[in-house]
C-alpha positions in Angstrom: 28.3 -13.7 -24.4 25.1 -13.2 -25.8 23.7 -16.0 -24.1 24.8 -15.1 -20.5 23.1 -11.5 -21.0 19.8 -13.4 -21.9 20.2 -15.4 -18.4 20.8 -12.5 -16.6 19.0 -9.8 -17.4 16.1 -8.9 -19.7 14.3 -5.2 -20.1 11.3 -6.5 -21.3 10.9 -8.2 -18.0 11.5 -4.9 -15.8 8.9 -3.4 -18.1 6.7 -6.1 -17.6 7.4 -6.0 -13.6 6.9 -2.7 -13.4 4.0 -2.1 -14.8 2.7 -4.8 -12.6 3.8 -1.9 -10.4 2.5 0.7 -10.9 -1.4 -1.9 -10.9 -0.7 -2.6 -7.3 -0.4 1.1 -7.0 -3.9 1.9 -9.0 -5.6 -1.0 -6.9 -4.2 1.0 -3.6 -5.8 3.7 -4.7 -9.3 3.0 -5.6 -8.9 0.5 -2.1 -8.8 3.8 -0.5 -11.5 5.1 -2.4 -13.7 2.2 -1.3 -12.8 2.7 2.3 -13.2 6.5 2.1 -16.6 6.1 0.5 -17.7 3.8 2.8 -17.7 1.0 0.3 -16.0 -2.0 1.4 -19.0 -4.4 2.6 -21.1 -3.2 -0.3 -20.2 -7.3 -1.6 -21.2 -10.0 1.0 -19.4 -12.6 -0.9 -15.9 -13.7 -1.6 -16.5 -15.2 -5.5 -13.3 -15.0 -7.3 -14.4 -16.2 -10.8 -18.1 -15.7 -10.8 -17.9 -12.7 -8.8 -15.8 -11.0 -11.7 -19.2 -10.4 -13.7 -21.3 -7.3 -11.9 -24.9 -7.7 -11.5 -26.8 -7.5 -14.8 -30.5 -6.5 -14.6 -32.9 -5.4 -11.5 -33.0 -9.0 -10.2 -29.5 -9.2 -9.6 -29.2 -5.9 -8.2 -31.6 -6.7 -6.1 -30.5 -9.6 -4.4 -26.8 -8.4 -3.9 -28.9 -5.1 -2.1 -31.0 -7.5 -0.1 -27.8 -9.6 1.2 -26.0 -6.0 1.7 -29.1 -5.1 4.0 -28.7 -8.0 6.2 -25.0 -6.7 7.5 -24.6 -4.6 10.9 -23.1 -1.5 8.5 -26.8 -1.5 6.6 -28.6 -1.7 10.0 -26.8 0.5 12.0 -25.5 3.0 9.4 -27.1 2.9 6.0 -31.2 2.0 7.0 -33.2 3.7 4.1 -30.4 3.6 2.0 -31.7 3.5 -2.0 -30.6 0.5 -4.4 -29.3 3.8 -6.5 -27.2 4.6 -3.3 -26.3 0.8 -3.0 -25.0 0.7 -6.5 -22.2 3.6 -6.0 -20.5 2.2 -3.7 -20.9 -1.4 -5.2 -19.1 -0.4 -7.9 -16.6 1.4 -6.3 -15.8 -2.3 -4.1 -16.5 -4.0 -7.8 -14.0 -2.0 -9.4 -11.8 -2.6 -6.4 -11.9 -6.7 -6.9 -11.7 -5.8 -10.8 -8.4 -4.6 -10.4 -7.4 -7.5 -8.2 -7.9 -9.7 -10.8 -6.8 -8.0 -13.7 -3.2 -7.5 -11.8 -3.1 -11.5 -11.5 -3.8 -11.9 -15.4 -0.9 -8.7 -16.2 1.5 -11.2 -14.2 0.6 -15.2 -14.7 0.1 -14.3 -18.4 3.3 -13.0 -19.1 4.7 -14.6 -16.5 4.2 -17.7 -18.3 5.4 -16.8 -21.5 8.6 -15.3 -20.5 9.4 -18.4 -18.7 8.6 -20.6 -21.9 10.9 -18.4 -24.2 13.2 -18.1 -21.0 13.8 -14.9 -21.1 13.1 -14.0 -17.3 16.9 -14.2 -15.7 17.1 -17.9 -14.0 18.3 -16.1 -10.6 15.0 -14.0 -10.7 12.2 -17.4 -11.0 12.0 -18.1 -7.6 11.3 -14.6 -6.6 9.1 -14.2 -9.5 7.1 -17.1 -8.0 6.7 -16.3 -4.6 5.4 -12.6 -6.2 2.5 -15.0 -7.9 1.7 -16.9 -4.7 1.6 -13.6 -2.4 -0.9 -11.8 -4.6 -2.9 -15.1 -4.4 -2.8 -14.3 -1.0 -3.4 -11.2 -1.2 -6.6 -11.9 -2.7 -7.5 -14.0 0.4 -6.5 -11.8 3.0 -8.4 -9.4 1.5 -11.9 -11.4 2.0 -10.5 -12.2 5.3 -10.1 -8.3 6.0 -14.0 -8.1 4.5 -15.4 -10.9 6.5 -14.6 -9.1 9.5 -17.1 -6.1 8.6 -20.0 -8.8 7.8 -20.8 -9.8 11.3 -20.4 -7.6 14.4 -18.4 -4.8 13.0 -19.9 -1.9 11.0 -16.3 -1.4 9.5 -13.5 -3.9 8.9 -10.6 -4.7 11.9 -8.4 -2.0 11.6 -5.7 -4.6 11.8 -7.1 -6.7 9.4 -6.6 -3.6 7.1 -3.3 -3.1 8.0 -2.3 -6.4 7.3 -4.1 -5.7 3.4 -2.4 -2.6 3.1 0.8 -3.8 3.9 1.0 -6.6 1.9 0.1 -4.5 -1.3 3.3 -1.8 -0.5 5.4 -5.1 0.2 4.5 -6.4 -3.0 4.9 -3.3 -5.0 8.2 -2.7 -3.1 9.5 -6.2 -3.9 8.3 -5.6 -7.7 10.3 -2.3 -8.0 13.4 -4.1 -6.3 13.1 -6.9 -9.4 12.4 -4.5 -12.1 15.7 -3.5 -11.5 17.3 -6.5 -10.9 16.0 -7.5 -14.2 16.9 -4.1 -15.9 20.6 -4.2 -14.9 21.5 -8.0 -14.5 23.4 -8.8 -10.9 25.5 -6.7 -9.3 29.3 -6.9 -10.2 30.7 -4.9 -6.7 28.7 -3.6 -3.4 29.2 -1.0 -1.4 30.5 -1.3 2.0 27.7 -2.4 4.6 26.8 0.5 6.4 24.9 2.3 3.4 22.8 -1.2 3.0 22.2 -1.1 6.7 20.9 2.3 6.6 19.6 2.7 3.5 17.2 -0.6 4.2 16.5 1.4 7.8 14.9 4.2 5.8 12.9 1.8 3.7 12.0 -0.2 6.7 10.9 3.4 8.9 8.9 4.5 5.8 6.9 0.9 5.8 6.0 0.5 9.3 5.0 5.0 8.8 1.9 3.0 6.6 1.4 0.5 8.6 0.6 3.2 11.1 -1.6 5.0 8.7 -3.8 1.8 7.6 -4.3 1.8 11.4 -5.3 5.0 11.6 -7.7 5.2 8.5 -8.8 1.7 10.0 -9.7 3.7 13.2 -11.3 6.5 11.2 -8.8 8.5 13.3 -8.1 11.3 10.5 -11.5 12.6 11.5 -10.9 13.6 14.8 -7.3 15.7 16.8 -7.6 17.7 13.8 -5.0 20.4 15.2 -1.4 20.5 14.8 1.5 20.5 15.9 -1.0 19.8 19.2 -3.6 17.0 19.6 -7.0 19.0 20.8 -4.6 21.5 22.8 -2.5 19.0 24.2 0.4 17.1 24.0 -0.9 13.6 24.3 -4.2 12.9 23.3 -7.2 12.5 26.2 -7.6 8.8 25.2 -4.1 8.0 25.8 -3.8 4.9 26.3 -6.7 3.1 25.2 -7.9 -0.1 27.5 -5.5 -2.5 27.1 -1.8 -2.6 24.9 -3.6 -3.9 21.9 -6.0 -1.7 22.1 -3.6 1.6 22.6 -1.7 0.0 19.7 -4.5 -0.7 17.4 -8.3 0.0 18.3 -7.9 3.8 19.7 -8.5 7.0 17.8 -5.7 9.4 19.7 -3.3 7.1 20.2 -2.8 5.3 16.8 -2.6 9.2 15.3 -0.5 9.7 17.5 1.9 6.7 17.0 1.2 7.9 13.4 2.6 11.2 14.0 5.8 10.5 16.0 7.3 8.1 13.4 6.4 10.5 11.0 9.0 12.9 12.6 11.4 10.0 13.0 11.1 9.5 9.2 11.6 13.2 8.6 14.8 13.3 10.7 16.0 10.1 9.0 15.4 11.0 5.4 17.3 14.4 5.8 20.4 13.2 7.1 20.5 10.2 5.0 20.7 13.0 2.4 22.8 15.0 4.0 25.1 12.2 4.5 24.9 11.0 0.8 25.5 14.6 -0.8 29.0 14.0 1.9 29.8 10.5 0.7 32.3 10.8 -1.9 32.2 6.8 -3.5 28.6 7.3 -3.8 27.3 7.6 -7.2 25.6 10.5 -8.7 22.3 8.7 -9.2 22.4 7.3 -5.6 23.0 10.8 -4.3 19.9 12.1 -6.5 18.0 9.6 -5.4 18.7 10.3 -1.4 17.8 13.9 -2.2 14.4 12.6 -3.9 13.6 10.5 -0.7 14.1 13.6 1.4 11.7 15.7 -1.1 8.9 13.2 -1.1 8.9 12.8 2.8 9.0 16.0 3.0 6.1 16.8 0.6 4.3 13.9 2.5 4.4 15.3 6.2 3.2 18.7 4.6 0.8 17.1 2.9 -0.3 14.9 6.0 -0.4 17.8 8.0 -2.7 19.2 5.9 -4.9 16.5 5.3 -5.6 16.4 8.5 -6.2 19.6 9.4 -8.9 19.5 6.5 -10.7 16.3 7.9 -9.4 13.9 5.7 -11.4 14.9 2.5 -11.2 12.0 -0.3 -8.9 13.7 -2.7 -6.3 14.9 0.1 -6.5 11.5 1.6 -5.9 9.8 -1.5 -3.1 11.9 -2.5 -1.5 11.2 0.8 -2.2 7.7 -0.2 -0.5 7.9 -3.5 3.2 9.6 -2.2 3.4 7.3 0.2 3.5 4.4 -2.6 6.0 7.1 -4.5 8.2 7.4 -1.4 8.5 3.6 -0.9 9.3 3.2 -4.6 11.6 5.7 -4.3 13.7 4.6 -1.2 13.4 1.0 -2.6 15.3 2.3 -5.6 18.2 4.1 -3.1 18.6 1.0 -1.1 18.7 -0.9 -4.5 21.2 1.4 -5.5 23.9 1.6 -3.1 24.4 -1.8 -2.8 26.3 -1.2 -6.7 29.5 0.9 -7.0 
Protein backbone atom coordinates (compact mmCIF):
# COMPACT_ATOMS: atom_id res chain seq x y z
CA UNK A 1 0.00 0.00 0.00
CA UNK A 2 2.61 2.24 0.95
CA UNK A 3 4.34 1.99 -2.16
CA UNK A 4 1.27 2.79 -4.53
CA UNK A 5 0.64 6.09 -2.44
CA UNK A 6 4.32 7.07 -3.18
CA UNK A 7 3.57 6.53 -7.08
CA UNK A 8 0.63 8.37 -6.93
CA UNK A 9 0.71 11.16 -5.07
CA UNK A 10 3.23 13.23 -3.12
CA UNK A 11 2.52 16.66 -0.99
CA UNK A 12 5.84 17.72 -1.11
CA UNK A 13 5.48 17.92 -4.79
CA UNK A 14 2.17 20.19 -4.85
CA UNK A 15 4.17 22.37 -2.51
CA UNK A 16 6.94 22.45 -4.63
CA UNK A 17 4.47 23.04 -7.80
CA UNK A 18 2.80 25.53 -6.32
CA UNK A 19 5.08 27.68 -5.20
CA UNK A 20 6.42 27.56 -8.67
CA UNK A 21 3.02 29.12 -8.79
CA UNK A 22 2.68 31.62 -7.13
CA UNK A 23 6.74 32.86 -9.07
CA UNK A 24 4.91 32.83 -12.38
CA UNK A 25 2.49 35.09 -10.59
CA UNK A 26 5.32 37.54 -8.94
CA UNK A 27 7.06 37.56 -12.50
CA UNK A 28 3.50 38.70 -14.02
CA UNK A 29 3.52 41.25 -11.80
CA UNK A 30 6.69 43.07 -12.00
CA UNK A 31 6.19 42.23 -16.16
CA UNK A 32 3.41 44.68 -15.73
CA UNK A 33 5.41 46.94 -13.80
CA UNK A 34 8.03 47.04 -16.66
CA UNK A 35 5.41 47.67 -19.22
CA UNK A 36 3.64 50.31 -17.09
CA UNK A 37 6.86 52.11 -16.37
CA UNK A 38 7.82 52.14 -19.70
CA UNK A 39 10.62 49.67 -19.14
CA UNK A 40 10.68 46.81 -21.43
CA UNK A 41 13.46 47.84 -24.16
CA UNK A 42 15.55 49.35 -21.41
CA UNK A 43 17.90 45.71 -22.35
CA UNK A 44 18.82 45.53 -26.16
CA UNK A 45 20.01 42.05 -25.74
CA UNK A 46 18.67 38.65 -25.20
CA UNK A 47 21.75 37.05 -22.84
CA UNK A 48 20.43 34.31 -20.79
CA UNK A 49 23.51 33.39 -18.69
CA UNK A 50 25.67 36.40 -18.92
CA UNK A 51 22.91 38.67 -18.96
CA UNK A 52 21.93 37.43 -15.42
CA UNK A 53 24.77 39.70 -13.87
CA UNK A 54 23.66 43.69 -13.98
CA UNK A 55 26.04 46.20 -15.03
CA UNK A 56 28.76 46.77 -12.40
CA UNK A 57 30.57 50.19 -12.62
CA UNK A 58 30.14 53.46 -14.91
CA UNK A 59 31.53 51.65 -17.97
CA UNK A 60 29.03 49.16 -18.05
CA UNK A 61 26.30 51.36 -17.37
CA UNK A 62 27.33 53.21 -19.91
CA UNK A 63 27.42 51.02 -22.77
CA UNK A 64 24.04 49.28 -21.96
CA UNK A 65 22.73 53.34 -22.07
CA UNK A 66 24.51 53.89 -25.27
CA UNK A 67 22.96 50.59 -27.00
CA UNK A 68 19.49 51.73 -25.29
CA UNK A 69 19.96 55.18 -27.11
CA UNK A 70 20.29 53.73 -30.45
CA UNK A 71 16.39 52.16 -30.34
CA UNK A 72 13.32 54.18 -31.99
CA UNK A 73 11.71 54.28 -28.06
CA UNK A 74 15.09 56.48 -27.06
CA UNK A 75 14.76 58.67 -30.17
CA UNK A 76 11.36 59.26 -30.43
CA UNK A 77 10.38 59.15 -26.77
CA UNK A 78 13.09 59.32 -24.21
CA UNK A 79 15.88 62.02 -26.03
CA UNK A 80 17.63 63.69 -23.01
CA UNK A 81 16.79 60.98 -20.95
CA UNK A 82 19.67 60.82 -17.91
CA UNK A 83 21.80 57.39 -17.30
CA UNK A 84 20.02 57.94 -13.60
CA UNK A 85 16.63 57.80 -15.53
CA UNK A 86 18.09 54.93 -17.67
CA UNK A 87 18.95 52.88 -14.65
CA UNK A 88 15.15 52.82 -13.11
CA UNK A 89 13.76 51.33 -15.60
CA UNK A 90 16.80 48.98 -16.27
CA UNK A 91 16.29 47.47 -13.27
CA UNK A 92 12.84 47.22 -13.26
CA UNK A 93 13.33 44.97 -16.96
CA UNK A 94 16.56 43.40 -14.88
CA UNK A 95 14.46 42.41 -12.19
CA UNK A 96 11.94 41.21 -14.71
CA UNK A 97 14.62 38.61 -16.49
CA UNK A 98 15.75 37.96 -12.73
CA UNK A 99 12.75 36.36 -11.96
CA UNK A 100 12.57 34.46 -15.16
CA UNK A 101 15.46 32.67 -14.27
CA UNK A 102 15.14 32.13 -10.80
CA UNK A 103 11.55 30.41 -11.58
CA UNK A 104 13.56 27.91 -13.96
CA UNK A 105 16.23 27.07 -11.06
CA UNK A 106 12.84 26.72 -8.31
CA UNK A 107 11.65 23.96 -11.01
CA UNK A 108 14.72 22.00 -12.78
CA UNK A 109 16.38 21.88 -9.37
CA UNK A 110 13.83 20.19 -7.58
CA UNK A 111 12.52 18.86 -10.45
CA UNK A 112 15.48 16.83 -10.67
CA UNK A 113 15.73 15.64 -7.36
CA UNK A 114 12.24 14.45 -6.86
CA UNK A 115 12.59 12.41 -9.95
CA UNK A 116 15.98 10.80 -8.56
CA UNK A 117 14.28 9.83 -5.20
CA UNK A 118 11.02 9.15 -7.34
CA UNK A 119 8.86 10.79 -5.47
CA UNK A 120 6.94 12.90 -8.23
CA UNK A 121 3.79 10.49 -9.17
CA UNK A 122 4.96 8.50 -12.49
CA UNK A 123 1.50 9.68 -14.26
CA UNK A 124 2.52 13.35 -13.46
CA UNK A 125 6.50 13.21 -15.41
CA UNK A 126 5.34 13.84 -18.67
CA UNK A 127 3.38 16.81 -17.66
CA UNK A 128 6.05 17.84 -15.40
CA UNK A 129 8.26 17.90 -18.54
CA UNK A 130 6.48 19.69 -20.93
CA UNK A 131 5.94 22.49 -17.81
CA UNK A 132 10.09 22.63 -18.09
CA UNK A 133 10.12 22.94 -21.87
CA UNK A 134 7.33 25.69 -22.01
CA UNK A 135 8.98 28.01 -19.59
CA UNK A 136 12.06 27.46 -21.83
CA UNK A 137 9.97 28.88 -24.24
CA UNK A 138 8.68 31.15 -22.46
CA UNK A 139 11.92 32.69 -22.00
CA UNK A 140 12.21 32.86 -25.80
CA UNK A 141 9.08 34.28 -26.65
CA UNK A 142 9.74 36.70 -24.45
CA UNK A 143 12.94 38.20 -26.37
CA UNK A 144 10.89 37.60 -29.34
CA UNK A 145 8.09 39.89 -27.84
CA UNK A 146 11.30 42.46 -26.98
CA UNK A 147 12.83 42.35 -30.39
CA UNK A 148 9.87 43.66 -31.78
CA UNK A 149 10.24 47.09 -29.82
CA UNK A 150 14.08 47.30 -30.95
CA UNK A 151 13.54 48.26 -34.51
CA UNK A 152 10.57 50.20 -35.89
CA UNK A 153 8.25 50.12 -32.93
CA UNK A 154 8.58 52.49 -29.91
CA UNK A 155 6.59 49.75 -27.89
CA UNK A 156 6.38 45.96 -28.34
CA UNK A 157 3.58 44.15 -30.85
CA UNK A 158 0.61 44.16 -28.83
CA UNK A 159 0.24 40.60 -30.01
CA UNK A 160 3.47 39.68 -29.33
CA UNK A 161 2.56 40.60 -25.76
CA UNK A 162 -0.43 38.73 -25.76
CA UNK A 163 1.12 35.74 -26.75
CA UNK A 164 3.82 36.42 -23.40
CA UNK A 165 1.08 36.97 -21.23
CA UNK A 166 -0.77 34.16 -22.09
CA UNK A 167 1.65 31.64 -21.92
CA UNK A 168 2.59 32.78 -18.31
CA UNK A 169 -1.40 32.34 -17.02
CA UNK A 170 -1.38 28.97 -19.07
CA UNK A 171 1.54 27.85 -17.22
CA UNK A 172 0.53 29.00 -13.91
CA UNK A 173 -2.91 27.49 -14.66
CA UNK A 174 -1.43 24.12 -15.66
CA UNK A 175 0.82 24.30 -12.34
CA UNK A 176 -2.25 24.80 -10.08
CA UNK A 177 -4.14 21.89 -11.99
CA UNK A 178 -0.86 19.58 -11.02
CA UNK A 179 -0.46 20.73 -7.56
CA UNK A 180 -3.54 19.21 -7.06
CA UNK A 181 -3.17 16.28 -8.94
CA UNK A 182 -0.19 15.68 -6.91
CA UNK A 183 -1.86 16.67 -3.50
CA UNK A 184 -4.74 14.13 -3.89
CA UNK A 185 -3.39 11.29 -6.22
CA UNK A 186 -5.95 10.44 -9.34
CA UNK A 187 -9.33 10.59 -9.24
CA UNK A 188 -11.27 7.45 -8.01
CA UNK A 189 -15.05 8.73 -9.63
CA UNK A 190 -16.06 11.87 -12.00
CA UNK A 191 -18.85 13.73 -12.19
CA UNK A 192 -21.12 13.53 -15.03
CA UNK A 193 -19.87 15.63 -18.15
CA UNK A 194 -21.78 18.57 -18.26
CA UNK A 195 -20.13 20.24 -15.03
CA UNK A 196 -16.57 19.47 -16.82
CA UNK A 197 -18.01 21.02 -19.94
CA UNK A 198 -18.96 24.06 -18.22
CA UNK A 199 -16.82 24.36 -15.65
CA UNK A 200 -13.71 24.29 -18.28
CA UNK A 201 -16.11 27.06 -20.36
CA UNK A 202 -15.67 29.35 -17.45
CA UNK A 203 -11.94 28.73 -17.19
CA UNK A 204 -11.61 29.05 -20.89
CA UNK A 205 -14.04 32.64 -20.99
CA UNK A 206 -11.82 33.96 -18.07
CA UNK A 207 -8.43 33.20 -20.29
CA UNK A 208 -9.32 34.55 -23.52
CA UNK A 209 -10.91 38.00 -20.85
CA UNK A 210 -6.70 38.33 -20.57
CA UNK A 211 -5.84 37.73 -23.64
CA UNK A 212 -8.07 40.73 -24.37
CA UNK A 213 -6.48 42.71 -21.66
CA UNK A 214 -2.69 42.04 -22.81
CA UNK A 215 -4.14 43.52 -26.05
CA UNK A 216 -5.34 46.29 -24.61
CA UNK A 217 -2.40 47.31 -22.25
CA UNK A 218 -0.36 46.30 -25.55
CA UNK A 219 -2.43 49.12 -27.29
CA UNK A 220 -2.08 51.46 -24.31
CA UNK A 221 -5.87 51.53 -24.66
CA UNK A 222 -6.56 51.89 -20.78
CA UNK A 223 -5.53 55.53 -21.36
CA UNK A 224 -8.03 56.58 -23.47
CA UNK A 225 -12.63 55.89 -23.47
CA UNK A 226 -12.09 56.48 -19.95
CA UNK A 227 -16.04 56.66 -19.28
CA UNK A 228 -18.39 53.97 -18.39
CA UNK A 229 -20.79 52.13 -18.96
CA UNK A 230 -20.24 54.48 -22.37
CA UNK A 231 -17.18 54.75 -24.61
CA UNK A 232 -16.56 58.79 -24.99
CA UNK A 233 -20.55 59.18 -25.02
CA UNK A 234 -21.29 56.44 -27.19
CA UNK A 235 -22.06 53.13 -27.61
CA UNK A 236 -19.29 52.03 -29.91
CA UNK A 237 -16.23 53.69 -29.98
CA UNK A 238 -15.41 56.39 -33.02
CA UNK A 239 -12.53 54.08 -34.19
CA UNK A 240 -14.72 51.21 -34.61
CA UNK A 241 -13.36 49.23 -36.76
CA UNK A 242 -9.89 49.87 -37.17
CA UNK A 243 -8.40 49.42 -40.96
CA UNK A 244 -8.43 46.05 -41.59
CA UNK A 245 -9.77 42.72 -39.28
CA UNK A 246 -6.47 42.34 -37.75
CA UNK A 247 -6.12 45.51 -37.07
CA UNK A 248 -9.89 45.95 -35.39
CA UNK A 249 -8.84 42.79 -33.51
CA UNK A 250 -5.43 43.76 -32.36
CA UNK A 251 -3.75 47.22 -33.30
CA UNK A 252 -6.81 49.67 -32.40
CA UNK A 253 -7.33 51.58 -29.14
CA UNK A 254 -11.52 51.55 -29.07
CA UNK A 255 -12.03 48.49 -30.37
CA UNK A 256 -9.76 46.07 -28.45
CA UNK A 257 -11.36 47.97 -25.06
CA UNK A 258 -14.08 47.35 -26.35
CA UNK A 259 -13.72 43.61 -27.15
CA UNK A 260 -12.20 43.84 -23.67
CA UNK A 261 -15.36 45.01 -22.12
CA UNK A 262 -17.99 42.83 -23.81
CA UNK A 263 -16.42 39.47 -22.65
CA UNK A 264 -16.04 40.98 -19.57
CA UNK A 265 -19.89 40.97 -19.20
CA UNK A 266 -20.07 37.55 -20.77
CA UNK A 267 -17.74 36.42 -17.94
CA UNK A 268 -19.94 38.19 -15.37
CA UNK A 269 -23.10 36.50 -16.55
CA UNK A 270 -21.28 33.17 -16.70
CA UNK A 271 -19.71 33.17 -13.34
CA UNK A 272 -23.04 33.96 -11.60
CA UNK A 273 -25.03 31.39 -12.87
CA UNK A 274 -22.47 28.82 -12.72
CA UNK A 275 -22.86 29.72 -8.99
CA UNK A 276 -26.19 29.92 -8.95
CA UNK A 277 -26.34 26.56 -10.57
CA UNK A 278 -23.83 24.94 -8.15
CA UNK A 279 -25.46 26.27 -4.79
CA UNK A 280 -28.79 24.15 -6.92
CA UNK A 281 -26.71 21.02 -7.66
CA UNK A 282 -27.34 18.64 -5.02
CA UNK A 283 -24.25 15.77 -5.79
CA UNK A 284 -21.99 18.65 -5.80
CA UNK A 285 -19.60 18.87 -2.97
CA UNK A 286 -19.41 21.44 -0.43
CA UNK A 287 -15.91 22.63 -1.46
CA UNK A 288 -16.95 22.65 -5.23
CA UNK A 289 -20.00 24.75 -4.32
CA UNK A 290 -17.54 27.24 -2.21
CA UNK A 291 -15.34 27.37 -4.73
CA UNK A 292 -18.19 28.44 -7.62
CA UNK A 293 -19.24 31.09 -5.14
CA UNK A 294 -15.48 32.27 -4.87
CA UNK A 295 -15.21 32.47 -8.78
CA UNK A 296 -18.32 34.60 -8.80
CA UNK A 297 -16.76 37.01 -5.93
CA UNK A 298 -13.39 37.47 -7.70
CA UNK A 299 -15.10 38.32 -11.13
CA UNK A 300 -17.08 40.28 -9.53
CA UNK A 301 -14.38 42.24 -7.50
CA UNK A 302 -12.48 42.22 -10.89
CA UNK A 303 -15.10 44.13 -13.18
CA UNK A 304 -15.44 46.66 -10.31
CA UNK A 305 -12.12 46.88 -10.05
CA UNK A 306 -11.62 47.17 -13.93
CA UNK A 307 -14.23 49.70 -14.08
CA UNK A 308 -12.39 51.64 -11.87
CA UNK A 309 -9.17 51.35 -13.19
CA UNK A 310 -10.10 52.70 -15.96
CA UNK A 311 -12.03 55.36 -15.13
CA UNK A 312 -8.76 56.54 -13.11
CA UNK A 313 -6.42 56.18 -16.25
CA UNK A 314 -4.85 53.16 -15.53
CA UNK A 315 -2.56 54.28 -12.63
CA UNK A 316 0.31 51.65 -11.79
CA UNK A 317 -1.01 50.33 -8.54
CA UNK A 318 -4.80 50.00 -9.89
CA UNK A 319 -3.47 48.42 -12.97
CA UNK A 320 -1.37 46.00 -11.23
CA UNK A 321 -4.01 45.01 -8.85
CA UNK A 322 -6.24 44.35 -11.75
CA UNK A 323 -3.37 42.36 -12.96
CA UNK A 324 -2.96 40.33 -9.83
CA UNK A 325 -7.05 39.01 -9.52
CA UNK A 326 -6.98 38.16 -12.69
CA UNK A 327 -4.16 35.48 -11.89
CA UNK A 328 -6.42 34.80 -8.52
CA UNK A 329 -9.53 34.22 -10.67
CA UNK A 330 -7.83 31.78 -13.09
CA UNK A 331 -6.35 29.92 -10.04
CA UNK A 332 -9.42 29.92 -8.66
CA UNK A 333 -11.68 28.60 -11.53
CA UNK A 334 -8.79 26.19 -12.38
CA UNK A 335 -9.40 24.77 -8.88
CA UNK A 336 -13.50 24.43 -9.57
CA UNK A 337 -12.98 22.80 -12.88
CA UNK A 338 -10.36 20.50 -11.03
CA UNK A 339 -12.92 19.88 -8.63
CA UNK A 340 -15.94 18.71 -10.16
CA UNK A 341 -14.45 16.28 -12.14
CA UNK A 342 -14.20 14.23 -8.36
CA UNK A 343 -17.40 13.17 -6.48
Amino acid sequence: MTSFLRSDRSRPVAVWLLIVAALVVAMVAVGGATRLTGSGLSITEWRPVTGAIPPLNAADWNSEFAKYQEIPQYKLLNRGMSLAEFKTIYWWEWIHRFLGRLVGAVFLIPFAIFLARKEIPRRLVPRCILLFLLGGLQGAIGWWMVASGLSERVYVAPERLMVHLGLAFALFATLIWTALDAWTGAARQTLPSPWRRGAMLLVGLIFLQILLGALVAGNHAGYVYNDWPLMNGRLIPDDYPGKGVWATIAHTQGPVQLHHRLIGYLLFGVALFTAWRAARTHYLSPQAKQLALMVAAVVTLQAVLGVVTLMAGAPLGLALAHQLVAALMLGLAVGFAWRVRRV
